[in-house]
C-alpha positions in Angstrom: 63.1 22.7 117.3 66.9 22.9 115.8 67.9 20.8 113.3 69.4 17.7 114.8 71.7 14.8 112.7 71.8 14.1 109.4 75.2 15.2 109.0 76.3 12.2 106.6 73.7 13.5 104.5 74.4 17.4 104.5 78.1 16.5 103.5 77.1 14.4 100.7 74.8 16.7 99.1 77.3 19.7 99.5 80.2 17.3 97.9 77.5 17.0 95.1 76.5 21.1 95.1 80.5 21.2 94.2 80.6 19.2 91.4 77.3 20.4 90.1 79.3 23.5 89.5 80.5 21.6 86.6 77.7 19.8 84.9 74.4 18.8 85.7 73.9 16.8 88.6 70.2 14.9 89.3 70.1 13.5 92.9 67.2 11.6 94.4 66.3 11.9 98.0 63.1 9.4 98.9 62.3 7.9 101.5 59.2 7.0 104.2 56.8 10.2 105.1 57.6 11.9 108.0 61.2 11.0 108.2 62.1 14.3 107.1 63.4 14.6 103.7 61.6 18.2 103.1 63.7 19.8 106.3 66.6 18.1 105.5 66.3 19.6 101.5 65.8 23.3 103.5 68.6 23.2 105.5 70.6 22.3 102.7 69.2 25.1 100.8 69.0 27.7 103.4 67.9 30.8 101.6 69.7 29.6 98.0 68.3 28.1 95.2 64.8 27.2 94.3 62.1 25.1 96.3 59.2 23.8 93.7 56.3 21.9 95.9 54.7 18.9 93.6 51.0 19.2 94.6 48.9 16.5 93.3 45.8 18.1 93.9 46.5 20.9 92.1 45.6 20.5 88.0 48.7 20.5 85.1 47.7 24.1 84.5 47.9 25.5 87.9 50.5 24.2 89.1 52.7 25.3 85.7 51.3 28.8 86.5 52.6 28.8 89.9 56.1 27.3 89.2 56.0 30.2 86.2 55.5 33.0 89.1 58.5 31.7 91.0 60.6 31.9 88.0 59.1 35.7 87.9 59.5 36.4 91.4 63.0 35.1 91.5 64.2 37.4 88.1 64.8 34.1 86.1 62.2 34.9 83.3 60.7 38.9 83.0 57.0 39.7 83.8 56.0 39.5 80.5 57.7 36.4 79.8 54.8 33.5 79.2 55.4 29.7 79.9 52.9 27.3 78.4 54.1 23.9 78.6 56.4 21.9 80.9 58.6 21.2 77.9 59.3 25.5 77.9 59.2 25.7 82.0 62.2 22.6 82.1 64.4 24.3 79.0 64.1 27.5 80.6 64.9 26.6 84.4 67.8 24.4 82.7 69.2 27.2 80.6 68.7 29.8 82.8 69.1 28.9 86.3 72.7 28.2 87.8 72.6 27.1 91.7 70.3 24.1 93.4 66.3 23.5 92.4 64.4 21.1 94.7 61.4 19.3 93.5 59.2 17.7 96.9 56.9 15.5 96.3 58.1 14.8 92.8 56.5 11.8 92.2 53.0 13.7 92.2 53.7 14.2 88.8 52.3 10.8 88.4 48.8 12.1 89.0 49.2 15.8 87.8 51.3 15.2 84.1 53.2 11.9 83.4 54.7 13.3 80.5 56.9 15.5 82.8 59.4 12.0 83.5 59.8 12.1 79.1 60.1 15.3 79.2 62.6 15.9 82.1 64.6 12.9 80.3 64.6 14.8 77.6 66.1 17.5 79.0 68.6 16.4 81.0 70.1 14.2 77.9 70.6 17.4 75.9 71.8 19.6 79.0 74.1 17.8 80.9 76.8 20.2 80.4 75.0 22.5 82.2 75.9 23.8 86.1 72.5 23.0 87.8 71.9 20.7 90.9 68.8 19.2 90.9 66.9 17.3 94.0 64.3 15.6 93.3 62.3 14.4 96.8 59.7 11.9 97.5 57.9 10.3 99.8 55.9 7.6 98.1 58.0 5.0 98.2 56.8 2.7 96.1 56.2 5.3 93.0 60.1 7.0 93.8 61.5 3.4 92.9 59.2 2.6 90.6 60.0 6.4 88.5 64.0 6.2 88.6 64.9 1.7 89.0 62.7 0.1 86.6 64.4 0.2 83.3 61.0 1.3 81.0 60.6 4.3 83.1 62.2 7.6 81.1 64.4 8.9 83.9 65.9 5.3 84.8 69.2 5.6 84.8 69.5 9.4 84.7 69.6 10.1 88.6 73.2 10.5 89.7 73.4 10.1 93.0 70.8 8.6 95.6 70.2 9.2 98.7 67.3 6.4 100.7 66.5 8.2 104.0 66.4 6.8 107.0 64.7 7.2 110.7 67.0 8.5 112.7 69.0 6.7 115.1 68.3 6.3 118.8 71.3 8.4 119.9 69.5 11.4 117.8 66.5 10.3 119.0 68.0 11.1 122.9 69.2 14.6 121.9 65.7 15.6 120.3 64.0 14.2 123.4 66.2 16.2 125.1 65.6 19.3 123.8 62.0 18.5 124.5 62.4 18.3 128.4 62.2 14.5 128.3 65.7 13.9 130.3 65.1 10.1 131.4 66.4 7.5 129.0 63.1 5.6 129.5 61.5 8.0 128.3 63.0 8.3 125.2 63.0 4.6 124.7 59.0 4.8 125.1 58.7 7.8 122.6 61.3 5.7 120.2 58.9 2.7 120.9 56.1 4.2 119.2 57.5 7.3 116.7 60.6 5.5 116.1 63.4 7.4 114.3 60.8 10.3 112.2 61.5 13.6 113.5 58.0 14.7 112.4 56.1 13.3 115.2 58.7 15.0 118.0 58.2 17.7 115.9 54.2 17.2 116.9 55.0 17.2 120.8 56.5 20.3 120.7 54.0 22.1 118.5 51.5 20.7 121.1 52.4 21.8 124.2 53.5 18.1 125.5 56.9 18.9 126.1 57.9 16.9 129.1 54.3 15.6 129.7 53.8 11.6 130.5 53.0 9.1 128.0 49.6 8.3 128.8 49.3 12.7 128.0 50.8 12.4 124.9 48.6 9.4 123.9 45.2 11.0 125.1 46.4 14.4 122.9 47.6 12.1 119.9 45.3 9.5 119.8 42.3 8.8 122.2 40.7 12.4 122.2 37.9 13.3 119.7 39.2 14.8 116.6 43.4 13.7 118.1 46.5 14.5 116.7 47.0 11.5 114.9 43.8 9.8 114.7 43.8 9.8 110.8 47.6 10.0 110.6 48.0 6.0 109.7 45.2 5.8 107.5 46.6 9.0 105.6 49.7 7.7 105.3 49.3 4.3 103.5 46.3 5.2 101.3 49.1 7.4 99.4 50.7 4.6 99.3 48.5 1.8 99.0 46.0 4.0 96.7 42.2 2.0 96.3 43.9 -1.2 97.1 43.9 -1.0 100.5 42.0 -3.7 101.8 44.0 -6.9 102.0 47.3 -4.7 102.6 46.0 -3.5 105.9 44.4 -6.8 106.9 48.1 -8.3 106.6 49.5 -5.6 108.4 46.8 -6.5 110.7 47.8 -10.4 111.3 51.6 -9.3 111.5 51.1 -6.4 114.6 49.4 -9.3 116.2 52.2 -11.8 116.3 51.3 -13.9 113.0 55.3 -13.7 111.5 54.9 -16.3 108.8 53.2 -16.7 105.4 51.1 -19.7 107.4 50.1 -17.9 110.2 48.8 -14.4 108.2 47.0 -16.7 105.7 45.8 -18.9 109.0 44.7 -15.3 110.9 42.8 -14.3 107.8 41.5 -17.7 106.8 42.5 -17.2 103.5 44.9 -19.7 101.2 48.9 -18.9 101.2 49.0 -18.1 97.7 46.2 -15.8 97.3 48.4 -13.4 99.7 51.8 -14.1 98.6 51.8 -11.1 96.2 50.4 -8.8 98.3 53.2 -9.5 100.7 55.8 -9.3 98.3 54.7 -5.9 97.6 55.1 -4.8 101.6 58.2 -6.2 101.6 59.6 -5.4 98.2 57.8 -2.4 97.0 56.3 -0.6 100.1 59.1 -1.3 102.6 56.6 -1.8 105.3 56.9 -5.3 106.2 61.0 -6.7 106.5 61.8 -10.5 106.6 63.8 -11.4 109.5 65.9 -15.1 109.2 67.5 -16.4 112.0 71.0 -16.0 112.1 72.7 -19.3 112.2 69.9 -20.3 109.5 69.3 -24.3 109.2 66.0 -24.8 107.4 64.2 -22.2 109.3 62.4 -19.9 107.3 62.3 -16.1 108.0 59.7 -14.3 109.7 57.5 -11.0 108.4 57.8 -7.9 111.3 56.4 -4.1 110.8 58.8 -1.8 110.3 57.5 1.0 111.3 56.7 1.1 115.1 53.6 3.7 114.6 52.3 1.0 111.8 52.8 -1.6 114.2 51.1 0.1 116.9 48.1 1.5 115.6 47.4 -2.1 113.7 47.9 -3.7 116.5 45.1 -1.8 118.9 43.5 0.6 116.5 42.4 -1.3 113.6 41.5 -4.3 115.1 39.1 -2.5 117.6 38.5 0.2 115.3 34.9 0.4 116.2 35.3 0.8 119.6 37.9 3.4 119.1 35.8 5.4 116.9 33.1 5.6 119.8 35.6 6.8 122.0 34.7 4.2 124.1 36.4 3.8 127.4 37.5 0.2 127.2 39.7 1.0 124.5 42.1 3.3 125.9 42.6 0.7 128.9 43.1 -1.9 125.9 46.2 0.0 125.2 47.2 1.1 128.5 47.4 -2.4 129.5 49.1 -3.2 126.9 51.3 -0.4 126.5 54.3 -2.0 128.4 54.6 -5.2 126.7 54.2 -3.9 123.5 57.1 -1.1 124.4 59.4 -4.5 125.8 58.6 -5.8 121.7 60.2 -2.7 120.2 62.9 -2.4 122.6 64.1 -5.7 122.1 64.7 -4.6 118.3 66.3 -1.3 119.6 68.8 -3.3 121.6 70.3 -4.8 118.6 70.8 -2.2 116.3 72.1 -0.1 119.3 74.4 -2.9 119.9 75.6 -2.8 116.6 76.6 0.9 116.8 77.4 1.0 120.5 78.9 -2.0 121.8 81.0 -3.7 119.6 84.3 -2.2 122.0 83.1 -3.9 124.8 82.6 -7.3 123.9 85.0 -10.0 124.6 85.0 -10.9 120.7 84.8 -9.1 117.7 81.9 -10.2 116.4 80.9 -10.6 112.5 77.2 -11.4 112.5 74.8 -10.4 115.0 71.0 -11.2 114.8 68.0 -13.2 116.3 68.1 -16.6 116.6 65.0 -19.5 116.9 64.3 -23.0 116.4 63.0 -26.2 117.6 63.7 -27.7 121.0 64.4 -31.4 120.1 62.4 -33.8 121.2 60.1 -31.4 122.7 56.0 -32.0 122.7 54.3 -29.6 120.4 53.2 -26.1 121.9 56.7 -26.3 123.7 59.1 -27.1 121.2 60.4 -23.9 120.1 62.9 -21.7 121.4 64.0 -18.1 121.2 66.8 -15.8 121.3 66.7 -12.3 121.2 70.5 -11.6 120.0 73.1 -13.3 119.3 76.4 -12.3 117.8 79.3 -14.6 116.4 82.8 -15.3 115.2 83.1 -18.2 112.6 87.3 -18.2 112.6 87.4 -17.7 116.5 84.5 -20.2 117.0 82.8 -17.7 119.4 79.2 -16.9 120.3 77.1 -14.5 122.8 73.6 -15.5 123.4 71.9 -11.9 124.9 68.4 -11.4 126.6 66.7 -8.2 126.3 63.8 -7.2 129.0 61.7 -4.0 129.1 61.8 -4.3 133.3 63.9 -3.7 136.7 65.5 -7.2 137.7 66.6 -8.0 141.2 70.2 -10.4 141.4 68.0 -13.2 141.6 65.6 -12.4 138.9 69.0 -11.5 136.2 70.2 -15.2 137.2 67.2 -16.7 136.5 66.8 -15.2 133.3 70.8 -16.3 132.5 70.4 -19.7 133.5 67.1 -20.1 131.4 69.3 -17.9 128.4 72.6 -21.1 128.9 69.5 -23.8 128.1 68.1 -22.4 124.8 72.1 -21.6 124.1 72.0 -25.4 124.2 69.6 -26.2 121.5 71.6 -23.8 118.7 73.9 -26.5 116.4 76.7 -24.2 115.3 80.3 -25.4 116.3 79.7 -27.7 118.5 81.8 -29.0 120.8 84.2 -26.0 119.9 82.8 -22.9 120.3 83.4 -20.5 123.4 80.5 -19.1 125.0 79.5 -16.1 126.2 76.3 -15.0 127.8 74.3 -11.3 128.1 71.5 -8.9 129.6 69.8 -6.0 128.9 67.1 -4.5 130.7 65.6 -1.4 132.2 67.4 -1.6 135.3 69.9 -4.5 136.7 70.8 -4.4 140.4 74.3 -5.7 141.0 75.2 -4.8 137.6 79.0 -4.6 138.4 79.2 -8.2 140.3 78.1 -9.6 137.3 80.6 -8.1 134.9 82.6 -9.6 137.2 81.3 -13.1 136.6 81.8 -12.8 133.1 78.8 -11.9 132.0 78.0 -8.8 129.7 75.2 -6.8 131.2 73.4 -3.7 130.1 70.7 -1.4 131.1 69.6 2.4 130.2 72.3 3.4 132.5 74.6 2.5 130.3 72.0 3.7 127.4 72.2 7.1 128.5 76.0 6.9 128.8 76.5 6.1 125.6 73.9 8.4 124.1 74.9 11.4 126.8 77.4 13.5 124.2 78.0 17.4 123.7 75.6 18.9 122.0 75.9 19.3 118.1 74.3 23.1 118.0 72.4 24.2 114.8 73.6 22.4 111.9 
């Protein structure tokens, strides 16, 4: 597959390959696996400078050995040369190289030689008026921030530039289904659903043959088949992360996929007091990046909520390790678990697509130019318990021009009638949100799969959506090899 996006990136890193023409330049690229900070350090490189992989399984000795042949291979030290430390291997690449050196992985050096950080400080204190430009790439993310932002650590404060890697945005994530014979919008929202924004796992359909194939193909190749695609892939991914602690981690990852968004509903789900999980969640949100904390927008004394970043996580937590036993049997009840399930949890993740692709899309064609834009939820006044909250999937705002949209988002085709409905019930939880009252200026929205009579609505004043519009938006030339 052709490299697709990340132009913002490949520009900052060249602006950086100039001035490391001059001096030394250390840049950090980190970010979650998969999201594809190794192909992005490639294509940068192309066939210049020097690619060193960090392999924590490998011992101090064989790994300095290895890095020592690439210096041979590549001229920078003779055959006869012998390296025997990391203290000689950094002076010598320092001293002796001039172009760009990319270290993946780098924060394996945690388990193959910590003294490499003290070291490497070392190194780059006394060399700094030298024309190097080094990368250094990881994926833990925990351990990258934890190496170069806490202040005891030896290289804090000696990275340069940083650059925290996203998931790619929808728009990409149109193009690459594109190129993988996936043409309807829909189905790109389905793949985004699930993969989100890592290239890696579009990367996966193509290596497997599924280009084009259905969902429910993809998932039996992926995931419900004996030895599948993925099976392990989770499980892999956070135990590099999470290391031996794994255990409570996972079982709050657990409560979240499964609709418990507050400290008192996790610690309620897993019968456990609220302070003997606080930490732990901290961490996820903190330190892992896995869980985010959502707060209304127009706040009051509602508290935020805890949601899954990343849809894969939230997927396989929410069928996988909750039924894990029946999914290890391969037992047939499973896979119709998540088949039946499939399309709500899809309408979940595509209400939290709507909003950031309203961000970057739609701004021109609102009737305001708004300056927040966000969830909103509450209490409904008065209202008996088990019916006395309300929810809004979107709503952006104006404070000087005391205007507000209230929007709906649903994964479904909706008749006239059906859109109305949803509009009128959208005006009555408008009703229960205190902010200007009395003054504001109202406006009310829709997206969905598909909206008959999209046009007579505009009409009405309302400001309607669906993946028609989607794949308008998204529908652009193509950007060619990058």
């Amino acid at each position: 597959m052709r490299f697709i996006d990340r132009e913002t990136e490949l520009k900052t890193l060249s602006e950086i390959e100039e001035l490391s023409k001059r001096k030394l330049w250390i840049t950090a690229i980190y970010g979650a696996r998969r999201v594809g900070k190794t192909r992005l350090a490639l294509e940068f490189m192309k066939d210049k400078g020097l690619y060193f992989f960090v392999n924590r399984n490998k011992s101090s000795e064989t790994l300095l050995l290895e890095f020592s042949e690439l210096l041979k291979q590549r001229r920078i030290i003779s055959e006869l040369e012998v390296i025997n430390s990391w203290d000689s291997f950094f002076e010598t690449l320092v001293k002796r190289y001039r172009g760009i050196v990319v270290f993946d992985e780098f924060q394996n050096f945690t388990f193959v030689d910590k003294s490499v950080f003290g070291i490497l400080q070392k190194n780059f204190d006394m060399n700094e008026d030298k024309p190097l430009m080094m990368i250094l790439s990881g994926s833990t993310v925990g351990l990258m921030k934890k190496i170069f932002q806490y202040r005891k650590e030896p290289l804090y404060g000696r990275v340069k530039r940083k650059i925290d890697l996203k998931p790619m945005e929808f728009p990409s994530i149109v193009e690459m289904c594109r190129e993988l014979n996936f043409k309807a919008v829909e189905e790109a929202v389905a793949l985004y659903s699930l993969f989100g924004g890592f290239p890696k796992y579009y990367v996966a359909i193509e290596d497997n043959g599924l280009q084009g194939k259905n969902l429910e193909k993809i998932l039996d190749i992926f995931f419900f088949q004996k030895d599948a695609v993925l099976e392990d892939e989770v499980q892999v991914v956070l135990s590099q992360e999470f290391g031996r602690r794994s255990g409570l981690y996972y079982s709050i990852l657990e409560a979240v996929a499964n609709g418990n968004n507050s400290i008192s509903e996790i610690a309620s789900y897993l019968r456990a007091e609220k302070t003997s999980i606080t930490r732990q969640i901290g961490e996820l949100l903190n330190y892992f990046e896995i869980l985010r904390l959502d707060r209304p927008l127009i706040r009051g004394k509602k508290k935020g909520l805890l949601f899954i970043n990343h849809p894969l996580f939230h997927f396989w937590f929410k069928f996988f390790y909750k039924n894990y036993s029946l999914y290890e049997k391969r037992d047939p009840s499973f896979e119709k678990i998540v088949l039946d399930q499939l399309n709500s949890f899809i309408g979940t993740r595509f209400e939290e697509l709507c909003r950031a692709f309203f961000i970057e899309n739609s701004a021109a064609e609102l009737p305001f130019q708004f300056k927040k834009l966000g969830k909103q939820w509450g209490k409904i006044p008065g209202a008996e318990k088990g019916k006395n909250v309300y929810d809004i999937d979107i709503v952006a705002l104006n404070d000087e021009e005391k205007k507000i949209l209230f929007i709906e988002t649903k994964w479904q085709d909706l008749s006239s009638k059906e859109s109305k409905n949803i509009l009128d019930e959208l005006k009555r939880k408008a009703s229960y949100v205190r902010w200007a009252d009395g003054k504001r200026k109202e406006f009310y929205g829709l997206i969905a799969k598909k909206i008959d009579e999209k046009e007579k609505m505009r009409e009405e004043g309302y400001l309607v959506f669906d993946l028609e519009d989607f794949d308008r938006k998204c529908s652009k030339p193509p950007r060619g090899q990058l």
